[in-house]
Z-matrix of the N, CA and C atoms (Angstrom, degrees):
N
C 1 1.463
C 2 1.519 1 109.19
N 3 1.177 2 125.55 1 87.94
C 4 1.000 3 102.33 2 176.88
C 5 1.718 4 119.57 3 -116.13
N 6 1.263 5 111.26 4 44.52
C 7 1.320 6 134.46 5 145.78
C 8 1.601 7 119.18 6 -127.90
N 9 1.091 8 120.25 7 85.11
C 10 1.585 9 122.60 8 159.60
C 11 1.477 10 120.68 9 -79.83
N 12 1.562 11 108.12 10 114.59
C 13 1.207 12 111.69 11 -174.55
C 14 1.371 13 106.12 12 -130.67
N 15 1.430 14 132.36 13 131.74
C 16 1.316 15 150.06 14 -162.26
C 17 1.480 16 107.77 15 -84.48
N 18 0.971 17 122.51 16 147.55
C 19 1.406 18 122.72 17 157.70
C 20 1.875 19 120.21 18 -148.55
N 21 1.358 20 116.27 19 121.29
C 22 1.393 21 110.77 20 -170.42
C 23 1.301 22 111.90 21 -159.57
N 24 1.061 23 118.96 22 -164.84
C 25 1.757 24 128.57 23 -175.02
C 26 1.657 25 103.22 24 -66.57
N 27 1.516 26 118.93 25 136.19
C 28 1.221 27 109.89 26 170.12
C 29 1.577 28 111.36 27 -52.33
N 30 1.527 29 109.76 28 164.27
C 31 1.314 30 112.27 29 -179.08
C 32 1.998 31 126.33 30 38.00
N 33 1.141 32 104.59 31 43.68
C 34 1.430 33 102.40 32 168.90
C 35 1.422 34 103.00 33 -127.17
N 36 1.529 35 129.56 34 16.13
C 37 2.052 36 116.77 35 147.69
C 38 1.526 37 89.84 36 114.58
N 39 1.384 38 119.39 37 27.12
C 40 1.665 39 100.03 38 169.17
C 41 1.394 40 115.05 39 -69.12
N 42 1.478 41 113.06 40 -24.93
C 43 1.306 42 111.17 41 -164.66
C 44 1.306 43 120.14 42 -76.67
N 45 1.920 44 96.64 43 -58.82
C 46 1.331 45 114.45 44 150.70
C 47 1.342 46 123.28 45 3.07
N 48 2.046 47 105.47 46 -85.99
C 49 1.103 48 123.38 47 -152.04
C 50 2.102 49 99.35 48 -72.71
N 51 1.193 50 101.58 49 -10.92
C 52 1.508 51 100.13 50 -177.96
C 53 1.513 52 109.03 51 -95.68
N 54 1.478 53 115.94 52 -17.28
C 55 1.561 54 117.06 53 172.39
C 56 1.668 55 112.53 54 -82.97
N 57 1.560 56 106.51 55 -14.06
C 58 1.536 57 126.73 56 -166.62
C 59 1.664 58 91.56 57 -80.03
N 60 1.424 59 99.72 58 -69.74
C 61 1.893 60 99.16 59 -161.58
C 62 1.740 61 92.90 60 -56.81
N 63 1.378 62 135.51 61 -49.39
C 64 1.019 63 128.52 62 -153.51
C 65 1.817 64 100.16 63 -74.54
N 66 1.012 65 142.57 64 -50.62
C 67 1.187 66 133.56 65 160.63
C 68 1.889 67 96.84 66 88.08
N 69 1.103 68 108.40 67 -167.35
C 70 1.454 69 117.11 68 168.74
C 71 1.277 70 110.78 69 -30.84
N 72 1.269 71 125.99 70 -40.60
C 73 1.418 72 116.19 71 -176.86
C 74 1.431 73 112.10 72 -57.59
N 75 1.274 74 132.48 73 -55.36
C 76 1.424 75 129.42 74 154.53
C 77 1.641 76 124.42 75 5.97
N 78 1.076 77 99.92 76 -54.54
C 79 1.991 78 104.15 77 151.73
C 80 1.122 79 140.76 78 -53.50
N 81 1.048 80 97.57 79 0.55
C 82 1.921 81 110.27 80 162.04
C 83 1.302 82 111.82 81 -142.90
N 84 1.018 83 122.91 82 38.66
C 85 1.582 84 135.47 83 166.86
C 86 1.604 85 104.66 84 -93.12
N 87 1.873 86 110.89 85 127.37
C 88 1.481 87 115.03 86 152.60
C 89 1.508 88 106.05 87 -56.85
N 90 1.441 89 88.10 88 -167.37
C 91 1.939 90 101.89 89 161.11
C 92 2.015 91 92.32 90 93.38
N 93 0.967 92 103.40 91 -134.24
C 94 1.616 93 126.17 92 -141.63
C 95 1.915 94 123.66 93 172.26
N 96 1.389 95 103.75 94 118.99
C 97 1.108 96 108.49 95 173.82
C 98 2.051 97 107.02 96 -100.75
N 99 1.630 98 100.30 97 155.95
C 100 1.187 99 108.84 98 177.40
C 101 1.590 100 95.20 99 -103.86
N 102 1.470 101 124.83 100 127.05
C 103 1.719 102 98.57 101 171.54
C 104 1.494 103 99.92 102 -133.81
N 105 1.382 104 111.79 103 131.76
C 106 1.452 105 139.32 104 178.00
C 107 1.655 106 103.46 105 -51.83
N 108 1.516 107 115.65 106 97.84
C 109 1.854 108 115.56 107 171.96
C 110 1.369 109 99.49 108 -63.29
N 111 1.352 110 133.42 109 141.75
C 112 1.310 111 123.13 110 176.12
C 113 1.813 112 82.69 111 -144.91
N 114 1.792 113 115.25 112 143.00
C 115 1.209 114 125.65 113 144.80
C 116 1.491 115 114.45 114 -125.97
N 117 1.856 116 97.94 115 111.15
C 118 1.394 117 92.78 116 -156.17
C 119 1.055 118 124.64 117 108.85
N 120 1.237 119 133.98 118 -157.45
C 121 1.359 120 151.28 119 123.20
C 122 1.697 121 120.49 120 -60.09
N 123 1.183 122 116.48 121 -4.83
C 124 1.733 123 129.13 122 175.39
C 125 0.944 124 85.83 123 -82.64
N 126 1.635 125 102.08 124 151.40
C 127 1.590 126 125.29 125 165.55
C 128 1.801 127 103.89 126 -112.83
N 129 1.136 128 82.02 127 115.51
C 130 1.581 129 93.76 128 170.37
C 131 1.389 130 111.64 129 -69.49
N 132 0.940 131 131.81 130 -75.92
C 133 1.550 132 148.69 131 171.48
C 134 1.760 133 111.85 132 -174.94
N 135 1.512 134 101.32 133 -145.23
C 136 1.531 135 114.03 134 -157.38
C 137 1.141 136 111.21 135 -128.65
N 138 1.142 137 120.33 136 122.82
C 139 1.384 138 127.89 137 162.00
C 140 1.930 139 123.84 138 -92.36
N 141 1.212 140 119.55 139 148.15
C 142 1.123 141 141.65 140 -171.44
C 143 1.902 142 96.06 141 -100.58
N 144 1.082 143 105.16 142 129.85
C 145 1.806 144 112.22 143 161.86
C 146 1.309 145 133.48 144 -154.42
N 147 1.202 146 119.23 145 -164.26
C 148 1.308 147 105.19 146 165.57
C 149 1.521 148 109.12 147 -124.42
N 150 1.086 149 119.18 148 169.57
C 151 1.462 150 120.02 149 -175.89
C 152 1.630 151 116.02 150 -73.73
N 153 1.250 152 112.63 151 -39.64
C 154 1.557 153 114.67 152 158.50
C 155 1.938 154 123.10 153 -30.36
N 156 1.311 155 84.93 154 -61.68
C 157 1.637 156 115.53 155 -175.32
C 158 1.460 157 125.32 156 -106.14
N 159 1.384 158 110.67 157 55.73
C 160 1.310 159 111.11 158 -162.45
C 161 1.672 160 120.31 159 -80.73
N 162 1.244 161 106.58 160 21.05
C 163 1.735 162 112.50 161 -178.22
C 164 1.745 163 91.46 162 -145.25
N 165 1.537 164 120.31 163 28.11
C 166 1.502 165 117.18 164 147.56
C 167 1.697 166 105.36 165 -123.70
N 168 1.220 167 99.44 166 56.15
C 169 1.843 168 115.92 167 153.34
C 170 1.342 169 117.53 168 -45.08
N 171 1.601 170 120.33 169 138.83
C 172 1.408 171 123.56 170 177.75
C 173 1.845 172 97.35 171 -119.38
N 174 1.096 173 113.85 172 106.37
C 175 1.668 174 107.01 173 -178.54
C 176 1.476 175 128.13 174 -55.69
N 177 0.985 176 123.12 175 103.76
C 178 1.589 177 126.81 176 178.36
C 179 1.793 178 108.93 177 -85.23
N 180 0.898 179 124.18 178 -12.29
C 181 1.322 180 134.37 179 -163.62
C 182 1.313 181 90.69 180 -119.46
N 183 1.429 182 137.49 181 157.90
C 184 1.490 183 141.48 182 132.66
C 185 1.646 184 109.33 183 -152.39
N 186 1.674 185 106.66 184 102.06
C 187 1.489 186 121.84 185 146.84
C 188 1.284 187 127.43 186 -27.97
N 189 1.515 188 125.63 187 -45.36
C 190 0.949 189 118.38 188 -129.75
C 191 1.556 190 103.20 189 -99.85
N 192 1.567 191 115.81 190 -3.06
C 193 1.385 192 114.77 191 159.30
C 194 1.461 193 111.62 192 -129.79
N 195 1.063 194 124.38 193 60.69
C 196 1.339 195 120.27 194 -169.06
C 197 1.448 196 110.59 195 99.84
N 198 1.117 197 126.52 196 -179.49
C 199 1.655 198 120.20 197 162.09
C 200 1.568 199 101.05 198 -102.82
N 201 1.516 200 94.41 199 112.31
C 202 1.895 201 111.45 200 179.85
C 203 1.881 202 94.00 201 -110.33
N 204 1.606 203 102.54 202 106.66
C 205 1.710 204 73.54 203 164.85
C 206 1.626 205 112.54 204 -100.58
N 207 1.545 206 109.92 205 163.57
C 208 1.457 207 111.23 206 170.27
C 209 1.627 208 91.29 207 -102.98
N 210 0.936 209 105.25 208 124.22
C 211 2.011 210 121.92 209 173.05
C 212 1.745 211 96.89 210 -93.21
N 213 1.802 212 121.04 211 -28.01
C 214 1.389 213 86.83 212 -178.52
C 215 2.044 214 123.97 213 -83.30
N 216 1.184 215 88.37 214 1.05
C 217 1.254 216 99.08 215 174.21
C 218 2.062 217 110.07 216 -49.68
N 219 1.966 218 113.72 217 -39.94
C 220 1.241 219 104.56 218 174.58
C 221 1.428 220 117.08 219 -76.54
N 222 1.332 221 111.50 220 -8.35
C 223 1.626 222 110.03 221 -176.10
C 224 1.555 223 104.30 222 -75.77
N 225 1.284 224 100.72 223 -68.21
C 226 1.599 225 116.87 224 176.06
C 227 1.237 226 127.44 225 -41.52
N 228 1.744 227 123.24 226 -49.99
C 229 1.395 228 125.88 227 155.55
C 230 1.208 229 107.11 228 -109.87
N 231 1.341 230 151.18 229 -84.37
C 232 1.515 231 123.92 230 -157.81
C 233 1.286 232 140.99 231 -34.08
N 234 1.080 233 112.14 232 -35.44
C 235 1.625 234 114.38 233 162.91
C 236 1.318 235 121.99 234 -62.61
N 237 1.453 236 120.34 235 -31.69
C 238 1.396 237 133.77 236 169.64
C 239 1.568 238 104.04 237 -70.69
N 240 1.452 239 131.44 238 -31.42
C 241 1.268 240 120.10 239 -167.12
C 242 1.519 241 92.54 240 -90.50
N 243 1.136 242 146.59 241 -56.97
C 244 1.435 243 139.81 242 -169.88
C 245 1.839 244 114.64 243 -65.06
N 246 1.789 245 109.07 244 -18.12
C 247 1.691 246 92.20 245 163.02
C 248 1.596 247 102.61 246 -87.10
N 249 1.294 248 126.19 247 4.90
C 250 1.423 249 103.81 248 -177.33
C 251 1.912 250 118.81 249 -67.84
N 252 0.799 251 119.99 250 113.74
C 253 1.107 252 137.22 251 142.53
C 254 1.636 253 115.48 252 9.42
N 255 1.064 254 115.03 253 102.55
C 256 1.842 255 109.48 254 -179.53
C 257 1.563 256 103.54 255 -174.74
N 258 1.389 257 116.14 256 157.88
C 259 1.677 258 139.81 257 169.75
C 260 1.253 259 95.88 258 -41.13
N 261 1.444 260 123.95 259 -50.13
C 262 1.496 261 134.17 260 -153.62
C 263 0.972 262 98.04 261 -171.77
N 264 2.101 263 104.67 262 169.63
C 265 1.318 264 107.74 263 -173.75
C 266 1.879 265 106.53 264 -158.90
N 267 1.173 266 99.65 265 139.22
C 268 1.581 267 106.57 266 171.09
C 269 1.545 268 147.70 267 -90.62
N 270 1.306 269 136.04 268 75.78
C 271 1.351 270 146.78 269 -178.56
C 272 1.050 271 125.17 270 -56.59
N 273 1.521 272 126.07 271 47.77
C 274 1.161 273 128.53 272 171.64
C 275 1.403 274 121.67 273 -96.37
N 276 1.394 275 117.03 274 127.81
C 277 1.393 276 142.23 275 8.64
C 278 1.713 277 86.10 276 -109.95
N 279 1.353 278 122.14 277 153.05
C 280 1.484 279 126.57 278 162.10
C 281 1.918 280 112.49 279 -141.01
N 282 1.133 281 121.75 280 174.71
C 283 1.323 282 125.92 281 -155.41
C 284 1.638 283 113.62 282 78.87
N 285 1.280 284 117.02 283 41.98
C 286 1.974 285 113.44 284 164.33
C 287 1.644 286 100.12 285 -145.87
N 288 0.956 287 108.99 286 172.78
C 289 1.590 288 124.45 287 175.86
C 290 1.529 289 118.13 288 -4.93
N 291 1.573 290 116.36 289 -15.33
C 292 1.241 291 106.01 290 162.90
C 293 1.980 292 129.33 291 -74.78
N 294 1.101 293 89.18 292 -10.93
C 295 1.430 294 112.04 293 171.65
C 296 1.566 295 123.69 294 -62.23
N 297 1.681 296 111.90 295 -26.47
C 298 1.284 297 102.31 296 168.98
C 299 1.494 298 112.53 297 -93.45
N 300 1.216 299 128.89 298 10.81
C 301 1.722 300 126.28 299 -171.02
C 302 1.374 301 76.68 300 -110.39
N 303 1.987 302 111.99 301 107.58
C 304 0.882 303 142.80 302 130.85
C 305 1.163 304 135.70 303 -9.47
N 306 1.676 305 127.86 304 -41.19
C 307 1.418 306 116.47 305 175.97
C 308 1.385 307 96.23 306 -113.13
N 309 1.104 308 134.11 307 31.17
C 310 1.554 309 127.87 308 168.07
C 311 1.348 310 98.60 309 -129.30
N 312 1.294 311 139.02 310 -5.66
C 313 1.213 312 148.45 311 152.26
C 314 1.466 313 109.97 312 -54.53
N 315 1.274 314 99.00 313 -73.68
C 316 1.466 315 112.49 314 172.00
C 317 1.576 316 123.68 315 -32.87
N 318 1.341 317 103.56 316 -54.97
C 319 1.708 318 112.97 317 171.45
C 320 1.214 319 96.21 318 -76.29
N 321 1.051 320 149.52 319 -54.14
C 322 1.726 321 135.62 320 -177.19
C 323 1.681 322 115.90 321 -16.31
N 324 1.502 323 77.61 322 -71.83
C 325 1.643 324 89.49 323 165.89
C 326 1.415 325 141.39 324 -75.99
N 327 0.959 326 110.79 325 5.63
C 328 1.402 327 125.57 326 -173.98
C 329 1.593 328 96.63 327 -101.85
N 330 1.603 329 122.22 328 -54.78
C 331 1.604 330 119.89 329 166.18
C 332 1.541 331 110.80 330 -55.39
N 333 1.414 332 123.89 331 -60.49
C 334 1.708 333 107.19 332 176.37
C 335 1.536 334 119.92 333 -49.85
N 336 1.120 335 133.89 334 -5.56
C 337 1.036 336 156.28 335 -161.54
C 338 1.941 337 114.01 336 -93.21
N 339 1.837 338 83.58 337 -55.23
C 340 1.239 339 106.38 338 157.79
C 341 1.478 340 135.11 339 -24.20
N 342 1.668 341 114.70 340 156.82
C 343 1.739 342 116.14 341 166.54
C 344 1.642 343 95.30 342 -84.63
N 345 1.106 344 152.41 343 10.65
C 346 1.407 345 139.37 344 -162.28
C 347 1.691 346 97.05 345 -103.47
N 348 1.565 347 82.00 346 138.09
C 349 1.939 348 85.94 347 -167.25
C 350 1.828 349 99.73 348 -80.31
N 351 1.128 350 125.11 349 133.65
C 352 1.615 351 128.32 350 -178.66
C 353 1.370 352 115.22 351 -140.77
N 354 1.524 353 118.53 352 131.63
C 355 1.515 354 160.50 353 177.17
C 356 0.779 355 97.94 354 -80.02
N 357 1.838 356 144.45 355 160.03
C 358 1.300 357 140.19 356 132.53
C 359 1.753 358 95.98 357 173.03
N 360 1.318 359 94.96 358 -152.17
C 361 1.474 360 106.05 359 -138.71
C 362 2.044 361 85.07 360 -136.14
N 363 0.891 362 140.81 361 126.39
C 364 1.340 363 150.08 362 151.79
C 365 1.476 364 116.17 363 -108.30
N 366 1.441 365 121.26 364 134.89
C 367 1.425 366 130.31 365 -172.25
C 368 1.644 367 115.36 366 -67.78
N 369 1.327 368 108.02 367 136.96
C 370 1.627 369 82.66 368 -178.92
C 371 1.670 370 127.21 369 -99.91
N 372 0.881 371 149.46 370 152.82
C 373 1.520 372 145.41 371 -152.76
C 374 1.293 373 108.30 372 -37.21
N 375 1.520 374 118.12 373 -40.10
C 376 1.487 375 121.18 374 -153.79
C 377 1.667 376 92.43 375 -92.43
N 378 1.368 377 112.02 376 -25.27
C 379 1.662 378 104.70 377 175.71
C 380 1.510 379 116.86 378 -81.62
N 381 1.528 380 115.55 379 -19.60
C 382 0.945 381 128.22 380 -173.14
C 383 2.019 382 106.31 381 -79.27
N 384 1.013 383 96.24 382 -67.40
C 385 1.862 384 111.42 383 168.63
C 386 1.899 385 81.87 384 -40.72
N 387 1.420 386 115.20 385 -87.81
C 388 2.096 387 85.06 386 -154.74
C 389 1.263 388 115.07 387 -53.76
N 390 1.432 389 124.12 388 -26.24
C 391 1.635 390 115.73 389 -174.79
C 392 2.043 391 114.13 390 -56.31
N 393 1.400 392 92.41 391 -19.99
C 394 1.760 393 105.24 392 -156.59
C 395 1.530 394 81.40 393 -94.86
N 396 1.632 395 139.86 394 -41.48
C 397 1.479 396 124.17 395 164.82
C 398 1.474 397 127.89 396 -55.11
N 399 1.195 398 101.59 397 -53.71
C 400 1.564 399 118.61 398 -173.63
C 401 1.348 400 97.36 399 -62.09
N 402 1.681 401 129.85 400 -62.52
C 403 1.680 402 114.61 401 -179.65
C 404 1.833 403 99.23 402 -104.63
N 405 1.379 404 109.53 403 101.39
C 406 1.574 405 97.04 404 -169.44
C 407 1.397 406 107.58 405 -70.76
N 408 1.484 407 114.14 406 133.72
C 409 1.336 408 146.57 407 -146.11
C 410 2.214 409 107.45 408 -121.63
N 411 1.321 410 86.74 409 -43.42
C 412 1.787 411 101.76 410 177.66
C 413 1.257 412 129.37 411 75.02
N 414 1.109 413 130.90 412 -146.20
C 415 1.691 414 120.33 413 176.23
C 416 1.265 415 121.07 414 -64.58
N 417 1.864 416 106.31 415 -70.96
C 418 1.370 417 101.90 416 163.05
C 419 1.664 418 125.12 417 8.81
N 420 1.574 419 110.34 418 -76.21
C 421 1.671 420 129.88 419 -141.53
C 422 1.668 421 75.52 420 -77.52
N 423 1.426 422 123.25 421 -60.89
C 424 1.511 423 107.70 422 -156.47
C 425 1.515 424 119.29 423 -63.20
N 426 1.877 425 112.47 424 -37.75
C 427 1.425 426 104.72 425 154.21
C 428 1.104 427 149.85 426 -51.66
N 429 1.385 428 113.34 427 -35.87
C 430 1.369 429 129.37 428 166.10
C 431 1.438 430 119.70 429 -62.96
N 432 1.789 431 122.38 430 -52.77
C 433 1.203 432 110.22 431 159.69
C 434 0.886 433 142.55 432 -61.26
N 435 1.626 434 125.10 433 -24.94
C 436 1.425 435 132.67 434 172.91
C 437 1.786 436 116.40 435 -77.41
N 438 1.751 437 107.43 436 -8.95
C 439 1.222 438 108.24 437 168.62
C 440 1.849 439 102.37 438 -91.49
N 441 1.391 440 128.96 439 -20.76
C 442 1.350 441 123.51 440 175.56
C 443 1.491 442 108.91 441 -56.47
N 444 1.477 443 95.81 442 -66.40
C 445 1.484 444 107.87 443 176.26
C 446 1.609 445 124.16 444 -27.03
N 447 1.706 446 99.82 445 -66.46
C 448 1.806 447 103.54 446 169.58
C 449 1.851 448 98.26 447 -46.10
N 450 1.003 449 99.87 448 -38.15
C 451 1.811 450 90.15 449 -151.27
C 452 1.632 451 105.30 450 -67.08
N 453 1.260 452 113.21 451 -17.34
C 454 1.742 453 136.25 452 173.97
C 455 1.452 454 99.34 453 -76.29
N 456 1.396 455 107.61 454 -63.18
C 457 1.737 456 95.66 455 -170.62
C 458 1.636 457 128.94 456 -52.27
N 459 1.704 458 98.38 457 -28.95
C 460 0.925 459 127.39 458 -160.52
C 461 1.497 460 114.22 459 -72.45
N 462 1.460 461 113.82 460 -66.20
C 463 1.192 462 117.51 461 143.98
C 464 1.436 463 146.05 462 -5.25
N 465 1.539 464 119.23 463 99.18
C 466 1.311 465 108.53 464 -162.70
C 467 1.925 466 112.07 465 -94.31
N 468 1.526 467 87.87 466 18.50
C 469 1.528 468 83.58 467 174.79
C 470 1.892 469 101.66 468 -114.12
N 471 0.861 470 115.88 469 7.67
C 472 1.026 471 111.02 470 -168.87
C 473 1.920 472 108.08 471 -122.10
N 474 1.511 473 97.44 472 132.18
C 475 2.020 474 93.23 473 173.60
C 476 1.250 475 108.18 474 -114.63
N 477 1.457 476 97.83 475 144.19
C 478 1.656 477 96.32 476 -173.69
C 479 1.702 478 83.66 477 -111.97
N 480 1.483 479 102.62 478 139.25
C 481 1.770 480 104.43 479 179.50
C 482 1.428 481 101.58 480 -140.28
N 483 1.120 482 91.92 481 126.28
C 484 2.388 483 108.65 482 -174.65
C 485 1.227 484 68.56 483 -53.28
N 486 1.192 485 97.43 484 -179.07
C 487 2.047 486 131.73 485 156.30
C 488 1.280 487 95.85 486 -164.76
N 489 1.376 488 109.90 487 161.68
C 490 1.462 489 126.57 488 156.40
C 491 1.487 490 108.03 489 -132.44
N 492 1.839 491 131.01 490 41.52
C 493 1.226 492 130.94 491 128.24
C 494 1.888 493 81.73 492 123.34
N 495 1.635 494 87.78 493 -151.49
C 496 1.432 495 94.68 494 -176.19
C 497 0.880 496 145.74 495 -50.13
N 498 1.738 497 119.49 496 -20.46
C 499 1.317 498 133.53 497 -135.18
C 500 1.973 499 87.63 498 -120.70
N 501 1.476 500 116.71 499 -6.25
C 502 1.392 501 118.91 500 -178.48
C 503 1.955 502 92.57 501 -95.02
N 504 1.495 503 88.39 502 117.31
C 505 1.500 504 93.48 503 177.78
C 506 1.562 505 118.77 504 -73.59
N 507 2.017 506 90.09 505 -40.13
C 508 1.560 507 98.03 506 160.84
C 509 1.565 508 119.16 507 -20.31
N 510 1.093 509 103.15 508 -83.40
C 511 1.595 510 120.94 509 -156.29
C 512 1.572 511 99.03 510 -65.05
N 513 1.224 512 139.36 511 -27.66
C 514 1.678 513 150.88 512 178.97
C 515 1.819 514 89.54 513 -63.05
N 516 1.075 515 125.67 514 -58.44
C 517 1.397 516 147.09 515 -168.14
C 518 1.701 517 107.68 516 -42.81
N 519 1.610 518 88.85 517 -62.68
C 520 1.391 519 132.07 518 -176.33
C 521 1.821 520 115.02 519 -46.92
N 522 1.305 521 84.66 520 -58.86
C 523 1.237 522 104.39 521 179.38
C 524 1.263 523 110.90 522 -72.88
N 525 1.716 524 140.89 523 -58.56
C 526 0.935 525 140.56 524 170.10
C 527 2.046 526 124.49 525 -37.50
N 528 1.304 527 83.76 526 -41.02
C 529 1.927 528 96.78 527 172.62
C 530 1.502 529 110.45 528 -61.77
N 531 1.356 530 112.12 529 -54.01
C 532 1.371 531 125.95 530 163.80
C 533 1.329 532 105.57 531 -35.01
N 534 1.355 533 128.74 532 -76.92
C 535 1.483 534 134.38 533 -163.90
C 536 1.784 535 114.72 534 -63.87
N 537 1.136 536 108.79 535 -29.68
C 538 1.454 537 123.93 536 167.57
C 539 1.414 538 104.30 537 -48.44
N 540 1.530 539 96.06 538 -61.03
C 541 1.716 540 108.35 539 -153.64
C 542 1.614 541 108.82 540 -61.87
N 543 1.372 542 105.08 541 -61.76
C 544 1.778 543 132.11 542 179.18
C 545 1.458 544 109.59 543 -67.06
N 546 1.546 545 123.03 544 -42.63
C 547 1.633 546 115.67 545 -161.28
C 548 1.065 547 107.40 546 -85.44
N 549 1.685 548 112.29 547 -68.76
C 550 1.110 549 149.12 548 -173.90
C 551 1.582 550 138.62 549 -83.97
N 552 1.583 551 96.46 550 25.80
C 553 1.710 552 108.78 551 -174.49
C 554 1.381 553 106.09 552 -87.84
């Protein structure tokens, strides 16, 4: 497997538990983190990063007047964070609104596609369906993701594993074999 990609209830520690096993090593991971701005318990919105630099976020999301997204934020950095160069690499979280910016789409798939071993986090249908109400997104987003998705299942290098967070030892297991195999060989 050398794509393990999570899929579960928002907010039950996928990310967490994948920033947990990876530990320091995480600093030399390609890919891209999604990280939740929160003041408070408010959600500000979302930032885009890289795993190197995980507190120089570029916001693609913004709460704080409505939901405004900036999409060039994936042109400008995400595409740059997934050709970077690394052992391995982390996609957390992907399957939402980055899916309609066309040339980071394009490389999306072209890196899963990839020899680079990758961790991360994929949205799951039911998070995906409210994200596409709440910021309406339209056909595009549902074709395109439901063609990612096949293209995940499909894949015989790649496992897609539910979780429901910490308390799934499975996926703790899962993840750890992963990190053995890719980080730590």
């Amino acid at each position: 497997m050398k794509r393990l990609i999570l899929m579960g209830p928002i907010g039950c520690g996928k990310s967490t538990m994948i920033q947990t096993a990876l530990g320091q090593d995480i600093s030399r991971a390609g890919g891209f983190l999604t990280v939740r701005k929160l003041d408070g318990t408010q959600l500000l919105g979302f930032d885009l990063t890289a795993p190197t630099i995980p507190q120089n976020g570029h916001r693609f999301l913004d709460f704080e007047n409505g939901a405004v997204r900036n999409d060039r934020v994936f042109s400008d950095f995400g595409i740059k964070y997934l050709q970077t160069p690394a052992p391995f690499a982390v996609a957390d979280e992907f399957g939402g609104m980055e899916l309609l910016v066309d040339d980071f789409y394009n490389q999306l798939m072209a890196f899963l596609r990839s020899d680079v071993p990758c961790i991360g986090v994929f949205k799951t249908e039911d998070a995906a369906a409210a994200m596409a109400e709440k910021v309406p997104l339209g056909d595009l987003y549902s074709q395109r993701y439901q063609a990612l998705l096949q293209t995940l299942k499909n894949d015989p290098e790649t496992t897609l594993l539910s979780t429901c967070g910490w308390q799934d030892t499975a996926a703790v297991s899962a993840i750890a074999q992963w990190v053995n195999q890719y980080v730590r060989r």
